[in-house]
N, CA and C atoms as an extended XYZ file, in Angstrom:
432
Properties=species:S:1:pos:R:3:atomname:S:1:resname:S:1:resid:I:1 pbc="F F F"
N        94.585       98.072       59.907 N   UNK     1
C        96.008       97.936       60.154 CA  UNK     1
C        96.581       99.283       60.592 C   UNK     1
N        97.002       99.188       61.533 N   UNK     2
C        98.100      100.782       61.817 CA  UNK     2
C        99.620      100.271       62.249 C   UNK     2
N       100.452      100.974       61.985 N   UNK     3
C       101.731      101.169       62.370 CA  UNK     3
C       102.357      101.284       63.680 C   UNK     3
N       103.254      101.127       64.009 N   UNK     4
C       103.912      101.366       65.146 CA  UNK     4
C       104.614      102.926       65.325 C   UNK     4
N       104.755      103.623       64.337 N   UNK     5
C       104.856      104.693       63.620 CA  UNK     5
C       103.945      105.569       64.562 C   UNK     5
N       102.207      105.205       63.913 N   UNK     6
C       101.332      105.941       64.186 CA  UNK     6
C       100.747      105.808       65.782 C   UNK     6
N       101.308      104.286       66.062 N   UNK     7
C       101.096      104.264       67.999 CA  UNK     7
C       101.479      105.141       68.559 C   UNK     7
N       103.159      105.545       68.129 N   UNK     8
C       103.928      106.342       69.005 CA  UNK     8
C       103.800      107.849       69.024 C   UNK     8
N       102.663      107.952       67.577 N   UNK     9
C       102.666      109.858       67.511 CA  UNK     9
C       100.919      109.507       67.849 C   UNK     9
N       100.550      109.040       68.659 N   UNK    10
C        99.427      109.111       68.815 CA  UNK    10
C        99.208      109.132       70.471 C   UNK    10
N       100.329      108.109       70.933 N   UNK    11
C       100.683      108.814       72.327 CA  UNK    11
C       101.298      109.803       72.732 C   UNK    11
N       102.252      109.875       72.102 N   UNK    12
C       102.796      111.530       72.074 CA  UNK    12
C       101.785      113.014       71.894 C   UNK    12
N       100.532      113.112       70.878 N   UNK    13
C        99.604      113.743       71.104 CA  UNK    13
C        99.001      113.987       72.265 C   UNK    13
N        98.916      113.070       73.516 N   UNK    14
C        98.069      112.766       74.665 CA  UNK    14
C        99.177      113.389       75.286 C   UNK    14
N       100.689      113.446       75.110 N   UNK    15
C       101.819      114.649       75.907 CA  UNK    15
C       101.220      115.585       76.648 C   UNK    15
N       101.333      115.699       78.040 N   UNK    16
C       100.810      117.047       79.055 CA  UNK    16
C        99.005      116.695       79.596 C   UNK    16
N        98.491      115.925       79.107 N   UNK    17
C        97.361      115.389       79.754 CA  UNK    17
C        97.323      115.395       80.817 C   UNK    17
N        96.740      116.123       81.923 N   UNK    18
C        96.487      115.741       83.059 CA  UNK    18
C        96.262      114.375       83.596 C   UNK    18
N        96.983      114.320       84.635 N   UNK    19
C        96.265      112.904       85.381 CA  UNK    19
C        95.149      112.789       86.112 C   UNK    19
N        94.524      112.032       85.879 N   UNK    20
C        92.933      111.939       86.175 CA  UNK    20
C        92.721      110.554       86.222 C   UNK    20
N        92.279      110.086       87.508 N   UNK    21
C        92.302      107.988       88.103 CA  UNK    21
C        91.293      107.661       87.135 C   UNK    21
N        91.258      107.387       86.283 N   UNK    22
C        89.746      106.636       85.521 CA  UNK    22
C        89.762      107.474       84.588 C   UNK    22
N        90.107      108.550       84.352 N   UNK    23
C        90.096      108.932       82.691 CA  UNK    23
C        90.616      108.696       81.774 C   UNK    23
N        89.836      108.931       80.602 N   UNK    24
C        90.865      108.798       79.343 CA  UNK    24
C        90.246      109.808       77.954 C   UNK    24
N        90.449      111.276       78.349 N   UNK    25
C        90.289      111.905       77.364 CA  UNK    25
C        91.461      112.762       77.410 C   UNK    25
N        92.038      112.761       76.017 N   UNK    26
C        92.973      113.535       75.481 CA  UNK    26
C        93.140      114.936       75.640 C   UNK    26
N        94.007      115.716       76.044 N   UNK    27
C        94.121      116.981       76.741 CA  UNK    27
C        93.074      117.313       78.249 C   UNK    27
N        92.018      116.500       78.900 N   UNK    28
C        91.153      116.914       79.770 CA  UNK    28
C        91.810      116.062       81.011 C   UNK    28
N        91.884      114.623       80.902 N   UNK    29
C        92.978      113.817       81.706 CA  UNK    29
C        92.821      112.459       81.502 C   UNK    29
N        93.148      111.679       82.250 N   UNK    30
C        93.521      110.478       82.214 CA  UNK    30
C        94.795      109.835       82.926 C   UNK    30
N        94.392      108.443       83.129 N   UNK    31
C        95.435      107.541       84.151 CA  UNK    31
C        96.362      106.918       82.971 C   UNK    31
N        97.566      105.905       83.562 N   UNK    32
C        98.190      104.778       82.469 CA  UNK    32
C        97.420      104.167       82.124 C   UNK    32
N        95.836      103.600       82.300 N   UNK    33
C        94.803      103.166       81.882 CA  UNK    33
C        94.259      103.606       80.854 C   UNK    33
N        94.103      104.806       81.127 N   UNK    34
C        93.065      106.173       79.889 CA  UNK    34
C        93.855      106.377       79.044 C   UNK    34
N        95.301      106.645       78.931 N   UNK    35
C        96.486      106.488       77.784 CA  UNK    35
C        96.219      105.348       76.567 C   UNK    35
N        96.274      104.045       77.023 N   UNK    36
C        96.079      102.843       76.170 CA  UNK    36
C        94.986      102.664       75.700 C   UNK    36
N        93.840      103.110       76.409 N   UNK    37
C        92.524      103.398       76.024 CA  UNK    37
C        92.131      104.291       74.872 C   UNK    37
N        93.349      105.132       75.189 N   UNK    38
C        92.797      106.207       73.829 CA  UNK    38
C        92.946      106.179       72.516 C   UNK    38
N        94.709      105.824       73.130 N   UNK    39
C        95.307      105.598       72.062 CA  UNK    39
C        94.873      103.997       71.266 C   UNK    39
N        93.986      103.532       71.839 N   UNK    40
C        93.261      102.281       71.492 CA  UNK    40
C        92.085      102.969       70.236 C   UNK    40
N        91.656      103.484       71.671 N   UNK    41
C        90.251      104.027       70.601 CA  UNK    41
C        90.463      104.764       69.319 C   UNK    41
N        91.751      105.548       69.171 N   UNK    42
C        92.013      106.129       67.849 CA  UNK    42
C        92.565      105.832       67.032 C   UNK    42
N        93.089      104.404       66.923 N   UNK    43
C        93.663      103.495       66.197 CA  UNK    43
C        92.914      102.176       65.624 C   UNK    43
N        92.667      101.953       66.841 N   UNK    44
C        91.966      100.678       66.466 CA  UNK    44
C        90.244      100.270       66.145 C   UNK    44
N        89.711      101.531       66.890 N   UNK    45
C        88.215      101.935       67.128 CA  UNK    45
C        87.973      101.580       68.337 C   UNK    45
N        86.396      101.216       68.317 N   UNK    46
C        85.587      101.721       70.022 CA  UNK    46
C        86.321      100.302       70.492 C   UNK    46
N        86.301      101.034       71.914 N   UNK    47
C        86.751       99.834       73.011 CA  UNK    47
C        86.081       98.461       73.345 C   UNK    47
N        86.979       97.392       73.456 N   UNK    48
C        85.836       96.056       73.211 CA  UNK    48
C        85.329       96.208       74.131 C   UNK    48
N        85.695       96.698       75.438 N   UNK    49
C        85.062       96.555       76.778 CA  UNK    49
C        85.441       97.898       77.632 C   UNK    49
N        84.531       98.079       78.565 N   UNK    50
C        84.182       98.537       79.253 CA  UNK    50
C        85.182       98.602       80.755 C   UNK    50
N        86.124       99.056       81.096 N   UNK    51
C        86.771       98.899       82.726 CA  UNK    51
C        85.700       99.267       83.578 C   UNK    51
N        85.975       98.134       84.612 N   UNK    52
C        85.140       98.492       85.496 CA  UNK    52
C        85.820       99.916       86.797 C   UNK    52
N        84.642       99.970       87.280 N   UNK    53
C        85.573      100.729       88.509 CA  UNK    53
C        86.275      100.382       89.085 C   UNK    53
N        87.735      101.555       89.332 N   UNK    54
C        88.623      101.021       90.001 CA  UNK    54
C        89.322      101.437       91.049 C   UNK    54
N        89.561      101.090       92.086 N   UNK    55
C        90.633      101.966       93.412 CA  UNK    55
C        91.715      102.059       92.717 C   UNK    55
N        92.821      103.171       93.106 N   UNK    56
C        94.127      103.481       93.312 CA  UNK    56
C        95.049      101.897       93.841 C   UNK    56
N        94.014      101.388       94.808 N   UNK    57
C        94.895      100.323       95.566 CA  UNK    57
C        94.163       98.732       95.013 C   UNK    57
N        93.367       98.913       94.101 N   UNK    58
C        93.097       98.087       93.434 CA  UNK    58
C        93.651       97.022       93.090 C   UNK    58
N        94.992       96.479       93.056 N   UNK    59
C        96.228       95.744       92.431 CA  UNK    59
C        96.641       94.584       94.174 C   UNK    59
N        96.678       95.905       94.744 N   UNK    60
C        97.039       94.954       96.308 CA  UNK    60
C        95.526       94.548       96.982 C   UNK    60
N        94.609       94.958       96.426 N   UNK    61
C        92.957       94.174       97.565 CA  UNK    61
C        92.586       92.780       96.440 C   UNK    61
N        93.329       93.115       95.342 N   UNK    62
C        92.345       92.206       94.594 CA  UNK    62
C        93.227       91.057       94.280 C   UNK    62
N        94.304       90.998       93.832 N   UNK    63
C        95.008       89.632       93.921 CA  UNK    63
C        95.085       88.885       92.787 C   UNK    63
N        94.552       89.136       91.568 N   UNK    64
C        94.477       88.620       90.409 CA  UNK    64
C        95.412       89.906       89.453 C   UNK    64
N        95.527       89.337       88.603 N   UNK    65
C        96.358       89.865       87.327 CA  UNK    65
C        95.138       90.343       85.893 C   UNK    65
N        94.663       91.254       86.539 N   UNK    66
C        93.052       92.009       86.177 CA  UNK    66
C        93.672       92.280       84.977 C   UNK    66
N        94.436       93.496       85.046 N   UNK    67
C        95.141       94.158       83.941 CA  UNK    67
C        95.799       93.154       82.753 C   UNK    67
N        96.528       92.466       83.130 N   UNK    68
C        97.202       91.443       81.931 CA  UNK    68
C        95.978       90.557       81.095 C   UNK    68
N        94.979       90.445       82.568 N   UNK    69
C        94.187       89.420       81.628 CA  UNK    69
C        93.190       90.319       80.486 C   UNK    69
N        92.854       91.953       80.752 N   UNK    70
C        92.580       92.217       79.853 CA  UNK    70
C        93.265       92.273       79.122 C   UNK    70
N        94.403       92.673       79.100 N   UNK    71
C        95.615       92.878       77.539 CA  UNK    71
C        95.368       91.613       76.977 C   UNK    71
N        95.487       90.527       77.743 N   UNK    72
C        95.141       88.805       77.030 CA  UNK    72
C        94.032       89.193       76.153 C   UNK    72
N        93.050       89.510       76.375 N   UNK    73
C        91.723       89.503       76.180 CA  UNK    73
C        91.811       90.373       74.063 C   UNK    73
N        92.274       91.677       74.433 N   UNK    74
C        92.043       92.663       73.785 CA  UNK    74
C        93.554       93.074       72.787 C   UNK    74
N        94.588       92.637       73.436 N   UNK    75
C        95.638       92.963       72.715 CA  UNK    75
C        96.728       91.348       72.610 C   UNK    75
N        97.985       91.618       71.825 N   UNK    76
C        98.492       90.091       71.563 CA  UNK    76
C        99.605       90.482       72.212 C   UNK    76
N        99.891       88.910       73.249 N   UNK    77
C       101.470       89.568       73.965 CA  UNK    77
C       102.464       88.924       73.238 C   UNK    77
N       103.532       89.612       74.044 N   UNK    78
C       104.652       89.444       73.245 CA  UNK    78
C       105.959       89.149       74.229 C   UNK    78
N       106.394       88.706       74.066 N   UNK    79
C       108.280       88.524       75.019 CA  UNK    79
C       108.641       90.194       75.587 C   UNK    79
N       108.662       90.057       76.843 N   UNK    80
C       109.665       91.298       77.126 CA  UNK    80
C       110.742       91.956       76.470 C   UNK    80
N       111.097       90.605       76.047 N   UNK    81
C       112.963       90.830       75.709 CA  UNK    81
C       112.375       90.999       74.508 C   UNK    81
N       111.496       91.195       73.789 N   UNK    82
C       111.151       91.094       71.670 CA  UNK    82
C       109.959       92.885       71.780 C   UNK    82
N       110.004       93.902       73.111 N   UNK    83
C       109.101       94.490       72.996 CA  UNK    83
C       109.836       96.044       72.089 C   UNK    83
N       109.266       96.464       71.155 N   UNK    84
C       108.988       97.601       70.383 CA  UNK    84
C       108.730       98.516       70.554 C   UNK    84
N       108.683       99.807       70.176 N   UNK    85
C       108.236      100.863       69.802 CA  UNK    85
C       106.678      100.373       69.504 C   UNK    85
N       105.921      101.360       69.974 N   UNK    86
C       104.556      101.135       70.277 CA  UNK    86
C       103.648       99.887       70.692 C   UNK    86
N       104.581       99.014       71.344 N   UNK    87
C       103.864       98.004       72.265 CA  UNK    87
C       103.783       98.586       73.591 C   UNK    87
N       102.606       97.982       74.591 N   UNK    88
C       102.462       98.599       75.488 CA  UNK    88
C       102.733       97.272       76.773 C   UNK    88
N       103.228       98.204       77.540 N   UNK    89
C       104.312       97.201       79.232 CA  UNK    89
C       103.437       97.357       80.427 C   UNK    89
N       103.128       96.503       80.719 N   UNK    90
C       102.732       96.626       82.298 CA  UNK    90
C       103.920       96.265       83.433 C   UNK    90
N       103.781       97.031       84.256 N   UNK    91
C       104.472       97.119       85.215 CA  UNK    91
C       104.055       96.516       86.819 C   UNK    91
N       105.288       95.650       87.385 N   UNK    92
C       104.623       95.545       89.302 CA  UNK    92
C       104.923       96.630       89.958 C   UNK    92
N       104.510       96.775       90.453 N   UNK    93
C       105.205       97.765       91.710 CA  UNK    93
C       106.433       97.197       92.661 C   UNK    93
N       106.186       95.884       92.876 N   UNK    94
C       106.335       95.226       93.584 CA  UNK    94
C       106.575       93.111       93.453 C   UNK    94
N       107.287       92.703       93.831 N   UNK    95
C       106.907       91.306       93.497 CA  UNK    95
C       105.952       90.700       94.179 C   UNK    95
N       105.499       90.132       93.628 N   UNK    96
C       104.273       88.855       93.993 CA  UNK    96
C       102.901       89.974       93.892 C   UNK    96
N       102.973       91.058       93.703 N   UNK    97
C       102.120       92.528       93.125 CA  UNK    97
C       101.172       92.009       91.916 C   UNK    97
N        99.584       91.685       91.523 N   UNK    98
C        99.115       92.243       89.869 CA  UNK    98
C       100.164       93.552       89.870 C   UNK    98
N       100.284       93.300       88.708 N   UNK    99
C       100.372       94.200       87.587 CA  UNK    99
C        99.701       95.662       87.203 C   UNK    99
N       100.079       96.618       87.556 N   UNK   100
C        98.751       98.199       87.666 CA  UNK   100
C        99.067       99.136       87.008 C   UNK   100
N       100.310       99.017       86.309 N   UNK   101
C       100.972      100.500       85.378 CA  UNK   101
C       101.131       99.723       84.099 C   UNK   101
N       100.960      100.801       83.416 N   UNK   102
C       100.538      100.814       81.847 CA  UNK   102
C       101.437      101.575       81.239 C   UNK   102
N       102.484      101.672       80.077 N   UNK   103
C       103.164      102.577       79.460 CA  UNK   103
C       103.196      102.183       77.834 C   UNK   103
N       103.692      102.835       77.314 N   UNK   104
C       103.976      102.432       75.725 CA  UNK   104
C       104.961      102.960       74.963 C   UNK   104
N       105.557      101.756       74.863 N   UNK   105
C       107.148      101.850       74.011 CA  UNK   105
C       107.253      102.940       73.420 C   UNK   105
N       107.901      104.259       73.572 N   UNK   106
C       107.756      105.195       72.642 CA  UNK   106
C       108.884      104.940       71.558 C   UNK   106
N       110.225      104.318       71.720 N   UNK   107
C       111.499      104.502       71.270 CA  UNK   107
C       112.092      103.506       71.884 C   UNK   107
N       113.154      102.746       71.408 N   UNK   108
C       114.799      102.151       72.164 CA  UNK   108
C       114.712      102.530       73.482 C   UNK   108
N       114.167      102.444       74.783 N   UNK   109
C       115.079      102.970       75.598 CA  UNK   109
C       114.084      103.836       76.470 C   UNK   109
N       112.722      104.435       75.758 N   UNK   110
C       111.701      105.231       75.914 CA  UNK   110
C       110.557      104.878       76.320 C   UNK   110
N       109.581      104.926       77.074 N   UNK   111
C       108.280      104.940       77.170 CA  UNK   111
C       107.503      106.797       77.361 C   UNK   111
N       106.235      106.147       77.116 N   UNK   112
C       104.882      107.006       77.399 CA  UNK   112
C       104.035      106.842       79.345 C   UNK   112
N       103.709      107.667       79.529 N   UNK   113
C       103.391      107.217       80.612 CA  UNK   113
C       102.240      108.268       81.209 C   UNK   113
N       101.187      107.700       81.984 N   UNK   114
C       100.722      108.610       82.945 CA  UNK   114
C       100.728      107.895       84.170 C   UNK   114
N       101.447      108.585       85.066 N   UNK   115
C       101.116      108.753       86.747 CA  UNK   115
C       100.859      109.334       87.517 C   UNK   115
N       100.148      109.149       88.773 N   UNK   116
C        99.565      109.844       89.699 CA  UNK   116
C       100.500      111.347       90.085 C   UNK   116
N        99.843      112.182       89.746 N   UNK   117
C       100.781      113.534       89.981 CA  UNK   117
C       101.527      114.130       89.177 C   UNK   117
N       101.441      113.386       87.902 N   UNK   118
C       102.354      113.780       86.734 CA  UNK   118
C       101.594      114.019       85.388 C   UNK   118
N       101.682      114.733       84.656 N   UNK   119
C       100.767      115.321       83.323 CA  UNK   119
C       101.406      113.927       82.601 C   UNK   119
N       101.093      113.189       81.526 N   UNK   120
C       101.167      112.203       80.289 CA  UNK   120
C       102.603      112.901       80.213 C   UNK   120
N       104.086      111.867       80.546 N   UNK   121
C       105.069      112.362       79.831 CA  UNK   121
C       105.794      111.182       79.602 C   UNK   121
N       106.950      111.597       78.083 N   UNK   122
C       108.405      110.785       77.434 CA  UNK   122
C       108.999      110.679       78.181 C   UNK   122
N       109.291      109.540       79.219 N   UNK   123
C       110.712      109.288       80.109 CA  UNK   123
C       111.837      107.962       79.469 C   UNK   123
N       112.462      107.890       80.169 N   UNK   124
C       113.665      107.192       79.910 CA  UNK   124
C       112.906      105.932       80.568 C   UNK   124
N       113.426      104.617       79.808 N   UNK   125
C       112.846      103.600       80.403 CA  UNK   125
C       113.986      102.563       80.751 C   UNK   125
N       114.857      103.258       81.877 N   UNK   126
C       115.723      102.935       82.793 CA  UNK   126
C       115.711      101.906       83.774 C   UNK   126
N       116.623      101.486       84.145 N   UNK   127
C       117.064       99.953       85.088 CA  UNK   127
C       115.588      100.158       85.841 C   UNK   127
N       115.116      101.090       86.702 N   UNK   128
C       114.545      101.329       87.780 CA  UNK   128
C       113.254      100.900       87.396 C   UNK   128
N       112.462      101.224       86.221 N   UNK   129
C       111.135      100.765       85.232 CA  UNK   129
C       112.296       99.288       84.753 C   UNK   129
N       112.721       98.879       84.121 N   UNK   130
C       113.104       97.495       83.616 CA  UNK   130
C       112.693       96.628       84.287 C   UNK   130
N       113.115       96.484       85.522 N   UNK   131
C       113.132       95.668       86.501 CA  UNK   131
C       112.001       95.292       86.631 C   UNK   131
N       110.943       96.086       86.516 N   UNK   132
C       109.454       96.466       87.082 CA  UNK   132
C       108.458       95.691       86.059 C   UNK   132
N       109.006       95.672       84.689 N   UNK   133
C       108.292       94.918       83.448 CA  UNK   133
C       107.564       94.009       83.816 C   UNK   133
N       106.421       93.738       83.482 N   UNK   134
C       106.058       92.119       83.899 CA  UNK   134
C       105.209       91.793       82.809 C   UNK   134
N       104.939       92.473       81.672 N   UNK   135
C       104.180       92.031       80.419 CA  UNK   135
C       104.466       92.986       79.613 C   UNK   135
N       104.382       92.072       78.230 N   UNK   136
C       104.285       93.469       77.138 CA  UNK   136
C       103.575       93.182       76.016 C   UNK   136
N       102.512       93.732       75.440 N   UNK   137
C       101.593       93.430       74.409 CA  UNK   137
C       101.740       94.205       73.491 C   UNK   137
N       101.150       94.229       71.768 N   UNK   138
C       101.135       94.717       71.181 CA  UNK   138
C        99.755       94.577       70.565 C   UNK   138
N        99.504       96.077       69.878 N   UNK   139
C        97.889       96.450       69.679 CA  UNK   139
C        97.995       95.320       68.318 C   UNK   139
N        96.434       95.292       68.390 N   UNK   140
C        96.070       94.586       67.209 CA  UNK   140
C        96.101       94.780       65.672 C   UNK   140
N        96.623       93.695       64.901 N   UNK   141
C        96.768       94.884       63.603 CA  UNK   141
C        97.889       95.284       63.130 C   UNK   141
N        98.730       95.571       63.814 N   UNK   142
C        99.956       96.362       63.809 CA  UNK   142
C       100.660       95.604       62.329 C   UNK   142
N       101.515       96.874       62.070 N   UNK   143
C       102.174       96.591       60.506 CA  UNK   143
C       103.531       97.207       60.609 C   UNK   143
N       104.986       96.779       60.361 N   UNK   144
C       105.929       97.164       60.855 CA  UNK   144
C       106.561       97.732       59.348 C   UNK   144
């Protein structure tokens, strides 16, 4: 069992991480992928599975909802409108888009995030990300 407590200071640790497409080690780098991953692996233990390799443009060649169906798979979803502090959101880019960004509720109002060009940082999770929501799960376990 872990907390929602301990989600949010556990992504916050991963703060200033380099971005790195396919990583996920803490202070060395990592994507919005390698974030949930980690913070997976240090909460919950080893990863059920394995990501396969992936393009940058991965989301527009492939056409399926890759990402959600792992969260289906590995984590429990939840209502947009019911999402928390340390549940984690996938994002479109775009409509009629899979789903390719990964963040996690840090706060009311807050997410966690890594993106291309940007070290792991706390932003505001404003109209501009709202809009963009298209799932939201919560890790397994969790105890409020």
């Amino acid at each position: 069992m872990t907390t929602r407590e301990a989600i949010v200071s556990e992504a916050r640790s991963w703060l200033g991480t380099p971005y790195r497409h396919q990583a996920s080690l803490k202070g060395v780098g990592c994507d919005c992928l390698g974030l949930v991953r980690g913070v997976y692996r240090a909460l919950c233990g080893p990863e059920p599975e394995a990501p396969p390799p992936y393009s940058p443009d991965w989301a527009e060649t492939g056409g399926r909802e890759a990402l959600a169906e792992a969260g289906g798979r590995h984590l429990l979803a939840v209502p947009v409108s019911a999402m928390r502090p340390g549940d984690v959101l996938l994002f479109r880019w775009r409509a009629h888009v899979p789903a390719k960004h990964a963040a996690i509720v840090s706060a009311p109002g807050r997410m966690i995030h890594a993106q291309d060009g940007v070290a792991v940082c706390e932003v505001a999770l404003g109209p501009w990300w709202r809009r963009r929501i298209a799932f939201a799960f919560q890790f397994p376990g969790v105890t409020d």
